[in-house]
C-alpha positions in Angstrom: 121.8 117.3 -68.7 118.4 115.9 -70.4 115.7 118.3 -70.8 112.9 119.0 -68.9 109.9 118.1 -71.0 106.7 120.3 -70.3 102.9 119.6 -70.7 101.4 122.4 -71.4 97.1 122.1 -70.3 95.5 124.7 -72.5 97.1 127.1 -75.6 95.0 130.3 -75.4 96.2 133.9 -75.1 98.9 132.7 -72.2 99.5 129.2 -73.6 100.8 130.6 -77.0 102.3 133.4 -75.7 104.0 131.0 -73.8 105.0 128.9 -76.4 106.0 131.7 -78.6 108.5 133.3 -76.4 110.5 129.7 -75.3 110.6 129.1 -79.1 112.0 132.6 -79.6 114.4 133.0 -76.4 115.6 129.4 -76.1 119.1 129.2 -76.4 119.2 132.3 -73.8 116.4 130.5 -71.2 119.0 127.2 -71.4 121.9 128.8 -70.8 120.3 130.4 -67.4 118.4 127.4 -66.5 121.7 125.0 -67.1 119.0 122.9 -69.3 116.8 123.0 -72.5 113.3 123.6 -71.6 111.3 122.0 -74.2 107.2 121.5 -74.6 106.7 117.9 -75.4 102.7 118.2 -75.0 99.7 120.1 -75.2 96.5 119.3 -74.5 93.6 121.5 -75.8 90.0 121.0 -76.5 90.5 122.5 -80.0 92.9 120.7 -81.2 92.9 122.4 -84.5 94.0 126.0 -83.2 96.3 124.2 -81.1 98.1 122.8 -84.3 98.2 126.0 -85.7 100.7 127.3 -83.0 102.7 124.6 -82.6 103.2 122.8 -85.6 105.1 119.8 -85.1 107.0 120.8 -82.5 105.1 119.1 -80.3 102.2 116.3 -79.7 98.5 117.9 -79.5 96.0 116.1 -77.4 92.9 116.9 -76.8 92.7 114.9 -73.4 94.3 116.9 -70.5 94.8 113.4 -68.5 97.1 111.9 -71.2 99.7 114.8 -70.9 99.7 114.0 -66.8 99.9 110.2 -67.4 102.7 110.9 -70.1 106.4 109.7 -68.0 108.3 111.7 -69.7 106.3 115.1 -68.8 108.1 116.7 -65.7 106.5 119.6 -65.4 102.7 120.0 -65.8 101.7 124.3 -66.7 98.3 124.7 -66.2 96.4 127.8 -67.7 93.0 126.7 -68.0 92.0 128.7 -65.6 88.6 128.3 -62.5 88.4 126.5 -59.5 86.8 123.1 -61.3 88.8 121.1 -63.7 91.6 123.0 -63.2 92.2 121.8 -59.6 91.6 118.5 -60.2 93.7 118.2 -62.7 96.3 120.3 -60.7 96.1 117.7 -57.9 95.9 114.7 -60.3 99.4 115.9 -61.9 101.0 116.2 -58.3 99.9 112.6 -57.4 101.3 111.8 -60.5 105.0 113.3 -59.4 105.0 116.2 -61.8 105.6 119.9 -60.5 103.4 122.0 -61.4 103.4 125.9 -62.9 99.7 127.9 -62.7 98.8 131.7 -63.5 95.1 130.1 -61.6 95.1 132.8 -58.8 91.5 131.7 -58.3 92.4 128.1 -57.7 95.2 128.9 -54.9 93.5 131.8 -53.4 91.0 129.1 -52.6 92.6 126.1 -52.4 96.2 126.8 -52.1 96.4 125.4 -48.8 95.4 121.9 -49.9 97.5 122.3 -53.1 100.6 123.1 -51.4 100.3 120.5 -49.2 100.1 117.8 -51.6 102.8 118.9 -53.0 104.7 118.6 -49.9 103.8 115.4 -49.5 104.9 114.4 -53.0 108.4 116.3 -52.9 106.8 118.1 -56.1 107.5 122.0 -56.7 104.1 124.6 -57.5 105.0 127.6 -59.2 102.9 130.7 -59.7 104.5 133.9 -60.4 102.3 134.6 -63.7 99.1 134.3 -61.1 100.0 138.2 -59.5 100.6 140.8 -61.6 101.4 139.3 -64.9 105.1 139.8 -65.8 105.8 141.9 -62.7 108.2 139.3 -60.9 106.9 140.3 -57.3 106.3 136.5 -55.9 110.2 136.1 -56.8 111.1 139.5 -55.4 108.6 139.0 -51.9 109.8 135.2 -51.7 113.5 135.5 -52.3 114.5 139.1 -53.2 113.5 140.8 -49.9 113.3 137.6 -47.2 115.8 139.1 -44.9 112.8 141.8 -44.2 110.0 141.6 -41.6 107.7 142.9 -44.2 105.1 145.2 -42.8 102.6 145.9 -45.7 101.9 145.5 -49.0 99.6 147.6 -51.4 99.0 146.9 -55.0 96.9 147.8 -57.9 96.5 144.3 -59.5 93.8 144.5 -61.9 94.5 146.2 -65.5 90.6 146.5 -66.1 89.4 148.5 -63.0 92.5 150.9 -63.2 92.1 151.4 -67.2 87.9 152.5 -65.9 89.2 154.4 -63.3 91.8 156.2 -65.4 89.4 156.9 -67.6 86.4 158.0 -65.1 89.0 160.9 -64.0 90.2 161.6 -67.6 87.4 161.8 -69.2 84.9 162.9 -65.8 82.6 160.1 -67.1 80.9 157.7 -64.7 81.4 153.7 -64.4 78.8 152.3 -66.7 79.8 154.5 -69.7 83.3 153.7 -69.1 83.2 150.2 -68.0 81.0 149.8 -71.9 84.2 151.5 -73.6 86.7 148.9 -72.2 84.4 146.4 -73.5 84.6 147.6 -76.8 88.7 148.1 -76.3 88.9 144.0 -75.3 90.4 145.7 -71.8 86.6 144.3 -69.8 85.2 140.8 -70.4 81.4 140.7 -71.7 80.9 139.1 -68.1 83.3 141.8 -66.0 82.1 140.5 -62.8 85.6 139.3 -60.7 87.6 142.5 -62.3 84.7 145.1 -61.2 83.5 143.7 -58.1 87.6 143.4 -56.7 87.1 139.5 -56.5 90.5 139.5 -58.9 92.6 141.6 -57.0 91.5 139.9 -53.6 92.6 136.6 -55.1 95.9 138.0 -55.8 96.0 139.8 -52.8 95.4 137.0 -50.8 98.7 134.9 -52.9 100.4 138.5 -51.8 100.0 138.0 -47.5 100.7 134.4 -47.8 104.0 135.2 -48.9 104.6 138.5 -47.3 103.7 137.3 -43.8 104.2 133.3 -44.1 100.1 132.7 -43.6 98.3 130.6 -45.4 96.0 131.7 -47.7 92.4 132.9 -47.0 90.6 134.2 -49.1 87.6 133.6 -47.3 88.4 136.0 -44.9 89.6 138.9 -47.1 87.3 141.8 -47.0 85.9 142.7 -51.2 85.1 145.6 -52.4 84.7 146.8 -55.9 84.2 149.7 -58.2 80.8 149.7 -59.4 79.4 152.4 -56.9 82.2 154.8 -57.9 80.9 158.0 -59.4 82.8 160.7 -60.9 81.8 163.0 -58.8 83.8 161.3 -56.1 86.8 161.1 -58.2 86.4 164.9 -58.7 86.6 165.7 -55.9 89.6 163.1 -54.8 91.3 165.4 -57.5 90.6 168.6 -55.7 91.6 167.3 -52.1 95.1 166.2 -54.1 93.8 162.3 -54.1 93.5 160.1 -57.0 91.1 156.6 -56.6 92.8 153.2 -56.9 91.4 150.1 -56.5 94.2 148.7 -54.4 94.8 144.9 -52.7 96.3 145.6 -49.5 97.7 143.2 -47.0 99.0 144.6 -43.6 100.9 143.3 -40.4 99.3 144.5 -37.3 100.1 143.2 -33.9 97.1 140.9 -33.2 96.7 140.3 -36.9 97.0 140.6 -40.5 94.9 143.0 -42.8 92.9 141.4 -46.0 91.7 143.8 -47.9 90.4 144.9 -51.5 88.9 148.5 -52.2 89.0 151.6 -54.1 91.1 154.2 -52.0 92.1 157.4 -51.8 95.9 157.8 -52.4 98.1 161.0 -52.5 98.8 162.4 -55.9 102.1 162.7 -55.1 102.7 158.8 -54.4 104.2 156.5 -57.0 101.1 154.2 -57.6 99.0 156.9 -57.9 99.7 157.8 -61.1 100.2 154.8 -62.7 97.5 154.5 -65.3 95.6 153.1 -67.9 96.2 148.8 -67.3 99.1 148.8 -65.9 100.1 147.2 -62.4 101.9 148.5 -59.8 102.7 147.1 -56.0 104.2 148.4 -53.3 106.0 146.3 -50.5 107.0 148.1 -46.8 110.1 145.8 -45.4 111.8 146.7 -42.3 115.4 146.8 -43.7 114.7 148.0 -47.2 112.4 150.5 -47.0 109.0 150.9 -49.6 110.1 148.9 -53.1 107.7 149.8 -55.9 107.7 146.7 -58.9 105.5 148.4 -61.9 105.0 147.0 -65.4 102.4 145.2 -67.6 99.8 142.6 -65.4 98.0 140.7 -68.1 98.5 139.9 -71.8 100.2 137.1 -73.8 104.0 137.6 -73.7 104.5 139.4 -70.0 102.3 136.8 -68.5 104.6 134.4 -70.4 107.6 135.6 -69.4 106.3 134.7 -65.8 105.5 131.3 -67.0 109.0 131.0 -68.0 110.7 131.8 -65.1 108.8 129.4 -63.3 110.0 127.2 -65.0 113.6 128.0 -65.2 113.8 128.1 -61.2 112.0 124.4 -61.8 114.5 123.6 -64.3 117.5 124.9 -61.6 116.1 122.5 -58.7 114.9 120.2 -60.4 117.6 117.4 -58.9 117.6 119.3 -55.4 116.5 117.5 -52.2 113.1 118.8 -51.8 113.8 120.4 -48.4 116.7 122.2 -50.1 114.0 124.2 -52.6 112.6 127.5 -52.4 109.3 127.0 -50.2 106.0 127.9 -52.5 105.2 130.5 -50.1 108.7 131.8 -49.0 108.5 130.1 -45.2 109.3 126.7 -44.6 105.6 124.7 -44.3 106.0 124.0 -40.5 107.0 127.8 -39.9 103.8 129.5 -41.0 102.1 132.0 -38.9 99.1 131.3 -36.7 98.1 135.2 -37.0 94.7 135.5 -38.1 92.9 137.4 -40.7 91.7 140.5 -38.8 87.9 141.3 -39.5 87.0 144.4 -41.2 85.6 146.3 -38.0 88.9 146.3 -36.3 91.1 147.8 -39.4 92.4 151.4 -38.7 92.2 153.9 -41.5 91.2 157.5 -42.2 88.7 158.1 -44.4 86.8 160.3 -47.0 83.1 160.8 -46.7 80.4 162.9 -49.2 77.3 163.8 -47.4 74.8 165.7 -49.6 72.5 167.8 -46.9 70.3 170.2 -46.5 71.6 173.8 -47.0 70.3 174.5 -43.0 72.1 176.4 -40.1 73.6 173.4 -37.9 73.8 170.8 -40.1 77.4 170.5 -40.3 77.8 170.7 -36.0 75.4 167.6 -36.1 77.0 165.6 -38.2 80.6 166.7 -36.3 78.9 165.9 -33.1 77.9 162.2 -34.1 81.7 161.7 -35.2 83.3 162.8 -32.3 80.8 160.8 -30.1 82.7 157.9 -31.5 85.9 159.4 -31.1 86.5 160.2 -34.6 88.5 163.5 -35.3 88.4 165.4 -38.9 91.3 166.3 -41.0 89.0 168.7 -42.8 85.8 169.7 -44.2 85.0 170.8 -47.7 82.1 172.1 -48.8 80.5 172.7 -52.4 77.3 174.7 -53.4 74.8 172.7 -55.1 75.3 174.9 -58.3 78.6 173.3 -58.5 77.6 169.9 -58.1 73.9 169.3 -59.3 72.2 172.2 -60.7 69.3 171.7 -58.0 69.3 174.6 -56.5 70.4 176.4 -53.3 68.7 174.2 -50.9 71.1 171.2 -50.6 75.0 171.3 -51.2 78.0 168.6 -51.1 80.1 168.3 -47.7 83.6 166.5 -48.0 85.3 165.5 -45.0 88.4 163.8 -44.0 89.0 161.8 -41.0 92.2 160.9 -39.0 92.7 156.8 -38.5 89.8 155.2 -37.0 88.4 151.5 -36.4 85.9 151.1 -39.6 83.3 149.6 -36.7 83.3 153.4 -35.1 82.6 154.9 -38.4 79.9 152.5 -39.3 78.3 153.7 -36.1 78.6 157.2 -37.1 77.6 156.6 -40.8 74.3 154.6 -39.3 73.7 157.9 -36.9 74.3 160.6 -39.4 72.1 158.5 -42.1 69.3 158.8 -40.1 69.5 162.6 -40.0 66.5 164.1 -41.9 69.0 166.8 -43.2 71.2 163.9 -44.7 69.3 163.7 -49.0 71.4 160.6 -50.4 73.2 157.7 -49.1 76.6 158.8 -47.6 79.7 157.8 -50.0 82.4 156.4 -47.5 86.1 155.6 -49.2 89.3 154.4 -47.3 92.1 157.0 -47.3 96.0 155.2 -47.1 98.8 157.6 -47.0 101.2 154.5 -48.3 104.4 156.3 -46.9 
């Protein structure tokens, strides 16, 4: 059989990694695929660097549009990256007849369901394994590995650069903004951090994650964001101490009138799995019916594994290729007119326990006020946890730290309570509230 002639639109850190590795492996990636997979094009504003990586092996371009209008290209990768250019072109090379590959979680968090459904309408295959978790193959495993599974939740840390801060907040007992400068230095942070810090990557990816774990399109407009940059270390002390660590975890969540969306740090067991992986490495955890909890762990980001996603994107391409298009693998994992009406459940109405820090005044009756104001909205506590200011400030013995745990509650009750117990002249600071997931 001929082979299938790639486009690849943009040769940075994924591009050449990309490049590197078919070069390297490719008498092994034809004898899978049935095929030779070869890039014919590649399009690059600097066309110079772009020389340098390929050689002759291919043609260089500088015009995105001329690899898309090329006949010969079947298969159009596109790792420029953004919701801009990126999806018109994306849309351009589907009108065009060309499947597509992407590592863009941004683009089809967004606009996925628009994407998806021009390719449809075209008969055209979109690919994006390298847009979750780097090389961790967990679109393939949720898609096609585990689809005889009702899958009931999936929780995932999916962003190298908060858990590389995190790791090092506890490590190290330094707080954010003197770690978060450190992973600049390391290359693990941008020098503009914003969508790793402020959980807008790992919601993107979580969002790719419930589409195919519960057949819904995706929404990312719904999904609740939360990020790391109000984390102290004092909080991940004490997480320690109570035998929790802090992730910043993407969790999706089947409930009965609805699906959780949801990106936050979180308080997870020591004990669990995912808890103690570290530094920026990825883990996620999928809950199926039949199966059990499956943990998938490895490296999210960097040249080669996000490569090696690429690549077997473009394998399964290479396999169907000649299929009927109702014969392929579905993007999402459910055939298009089977998706789930189930909406997106709003942040008030998710159940979870949770941890609070309250630092009060060191007064008789404090602690039976605050009590009082949780179980008037029928909150119970798992436990209570108090530490002397001495241990926590150095200011002296007229204010101290109170922990406490609560059993699962609707986050709208606790924002009551946290509203109530705010107002409290006893209450000195604003009240730290973290989510609490057993993951078992």
């Amino acid at each position: 059989m001929r082979p299938v002639k790639v486009g690849l639109l943009g040769i940075g850190t994924v591009g050449g990694g990309t490049f590197t590795v078919l070069s390297r492996n490719q008498e092994e990636i034809r004898r899978r695929a049935g095929r030779g997979i070869e890039i014919a094009m590649v399009a690059d504003l600097n066309t110079e660097r772009a020389k340098e990586v390929v050689g002759d092996a291919a043609q260089v371009v500088a015009d995105a549009r001329a690899v898309i209008a090329n006949p010969e290209i079947d298969v159009v990768v596109e790792l420029i990256g953004g919701y801009g250019i990126a999806k018109a072109l994306v849309l351009e090379a589907i009108a065009a007849g060309k499947h597509v590959v992407t590592a863009n979680k941004a683009l089809l968090a967004v606009h996925g369901t628009e994407i998806f459904a021009a390719a449809r309408d075209k008969g055209v295959m979109v690919a994006f394994e390298a847009a979750v978790a780097g090389g961790i193959p967990i679109i393939k495993a949720l898609r096609e590995g585990l689809t005889a599974n009702q899958i009931q939740w999936v929780a995932g840390i999916i962003n190298g650069t908060t858990n590389f801060i995190l790791s090092e907040m506890r490590d190290k007992g330094l707080d954010f903004d003197v770690v978060l400068k450190e992973a600049q230095r390391l290359g693990y942070a941008e020098a503009d951090p914003t969508f790793d810090i402020e959980g807008v990557d790992a919601a993107h990816k979580a969002t790719l994650l419930s589409a195919i774990a519960f057949g819904v399109p995706v929404q990312f407009d719904k999904a609740h964001v939360e990020g790391i940059t109000k984390l102290s270390a004092t909080d991940i002390k004490y997480a320690e101490q109570l035998g929790y660590r802090i992730k910043l975890l993407g969790i999706a969540r089947r409930q009965a009138d609805g699906i959780e969306l949801r990106t936050h740090p979180t308080l997870v067991p020591m004990r669990r799995l995912i808890a103690n992986v570290e530094g920026a490495m990825n883990a996620v955890l999928v809950q199926g019916d039949a199966v059990g909890t499956t943990m998938y762990y490895g490296k999210g980001a960097g040249s080669e594994p996000t490569a090696s996603a690429v690549i077997a994107d473009l394998v399964d391409i290479a396999r169907q290729i000649d299929a009927p298009a109702g014969s392929r693998v579905p993007a999402l994992g459910f055939q298009s007119n089977q998706l789930s009406t189930l909406p997106i459940l709003p942040i008030e109405e998710v159940v979870t326990s949770f941890y609070l820090r309250l630092r009060v005044a060191d007064q008789t009756g404090v602690l039976a006020k605050l009590t009082g104001i949780l179980a008037e909205q029928g909150i119970s506590i798992d436990a209570v946890i108090q530490r002397e200011a001495d241990e926590v400030s150095g200011e002296g013995g007229n204010q101290t730290d109170l922990m406490i745990l609560t059993h699962d509650t609707k986050e709208g009750a606790m924002n009551k309570a946290l509203a109530a117990m705010q107002a409290l002249p006893t209450v000195l600071a604003p009240i730290v509230k973290l989510r609490k997931e057993e993951l078992a």
